[in-house]
C-alpha positions as CSV (number, residue, x, y, z in Angstrom):
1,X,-16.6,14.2,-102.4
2,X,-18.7,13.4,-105.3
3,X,-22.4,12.6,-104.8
4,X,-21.4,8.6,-105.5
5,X,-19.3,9.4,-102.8
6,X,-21.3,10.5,-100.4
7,X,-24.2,8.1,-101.1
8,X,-21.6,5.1,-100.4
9,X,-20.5,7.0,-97.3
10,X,-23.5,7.1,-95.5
11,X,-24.6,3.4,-96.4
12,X,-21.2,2.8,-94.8
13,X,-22.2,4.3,-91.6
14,X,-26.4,3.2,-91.7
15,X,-24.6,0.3,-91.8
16,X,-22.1,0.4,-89.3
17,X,-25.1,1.3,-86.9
18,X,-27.6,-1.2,-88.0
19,X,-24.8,-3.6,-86.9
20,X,-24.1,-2.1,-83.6
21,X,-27.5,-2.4,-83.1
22,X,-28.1,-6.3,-84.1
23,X,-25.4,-7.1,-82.1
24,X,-26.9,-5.1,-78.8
25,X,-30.4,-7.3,-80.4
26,X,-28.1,-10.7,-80.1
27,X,-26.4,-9.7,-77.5
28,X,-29.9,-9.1,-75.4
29,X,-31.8,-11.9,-76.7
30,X,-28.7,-14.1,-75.8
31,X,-28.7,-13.1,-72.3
32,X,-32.6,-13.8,-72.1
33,X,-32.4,-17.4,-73.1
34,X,-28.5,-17.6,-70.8
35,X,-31.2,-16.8,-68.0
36,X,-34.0,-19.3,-69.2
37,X,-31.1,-22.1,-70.0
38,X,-30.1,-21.7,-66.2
39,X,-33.7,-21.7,-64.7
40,X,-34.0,-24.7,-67.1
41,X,-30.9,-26.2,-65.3
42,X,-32.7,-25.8,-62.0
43,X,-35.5,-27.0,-62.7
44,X,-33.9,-30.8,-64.1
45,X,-31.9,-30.6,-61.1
46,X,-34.8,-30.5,-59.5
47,X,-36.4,-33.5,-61.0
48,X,-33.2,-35.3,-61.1
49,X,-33.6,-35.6,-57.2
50,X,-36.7,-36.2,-57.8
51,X,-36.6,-39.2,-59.6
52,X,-33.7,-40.6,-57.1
53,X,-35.3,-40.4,-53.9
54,X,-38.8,-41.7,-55.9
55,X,-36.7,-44.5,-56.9
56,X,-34.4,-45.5,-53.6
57,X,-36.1,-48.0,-51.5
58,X,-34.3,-47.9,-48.9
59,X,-34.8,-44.5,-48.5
60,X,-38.5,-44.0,-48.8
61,X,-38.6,-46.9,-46.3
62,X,-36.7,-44.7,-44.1
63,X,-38.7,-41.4,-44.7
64,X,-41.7,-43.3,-44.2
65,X,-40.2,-45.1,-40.6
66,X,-39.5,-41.1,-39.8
67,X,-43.0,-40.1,-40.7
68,X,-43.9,-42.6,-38.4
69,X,-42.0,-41.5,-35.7
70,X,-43.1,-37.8,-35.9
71,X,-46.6,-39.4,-36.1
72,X,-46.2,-41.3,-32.8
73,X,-44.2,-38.7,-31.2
74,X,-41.1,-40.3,-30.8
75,X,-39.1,-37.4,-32.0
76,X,-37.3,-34.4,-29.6
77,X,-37.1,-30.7,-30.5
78,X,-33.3,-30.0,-32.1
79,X,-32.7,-27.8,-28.6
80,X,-33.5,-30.8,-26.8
81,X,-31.3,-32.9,-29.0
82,X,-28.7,-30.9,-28.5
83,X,-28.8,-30.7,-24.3
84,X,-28.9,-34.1,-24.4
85,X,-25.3,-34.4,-26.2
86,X,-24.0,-31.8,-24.3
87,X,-24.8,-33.6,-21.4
88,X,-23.4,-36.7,-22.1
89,X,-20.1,-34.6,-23.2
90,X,-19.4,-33.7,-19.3
């Protein structure tokens, strides 16, 4: 092999490597912002819900009757809740 050879030869493989490595670079950084997109997901799924319970009026009217009622005591633990239905199922 001459030395032109040779010289074109090894820029083949420096370059062969340099691309194996960007891609492992791309392939990294696209996993890093995969992982941000998704917590970026959950978080405007988050103020999706948000925004529709701040704007139902029916239900804040309901969460704030329920508030109310835990206020006032008119509420039963859940084991209590659920020996009263199995009471009324005999």
């Amino acid at each position: 092999m001459t030395h032109r050879g040779l010289e074109l030869a090894l820029r083949s493989l420096l370059f062969r490597e340099n691309f194996v490595e960007m891609t492992k670079l791309v392939l990294e950084i696209s996993k890093e912002n995969l992982e941000m997109l998704i917590e970026l997901r959950k978080l405007l799924d988050m103020l999706i819900d948000v925004l529709e319970v701040e704007t139902d009026e029916e239900l804040l009217s309901r969460i704030d009757e329920g508030l109310e009622d835990v206020e006032k005591g008119r509420v039963v633990s859940l084991g209590g809740f659920l020996k009263d239905i199995e009471s009324r199922e005999r």
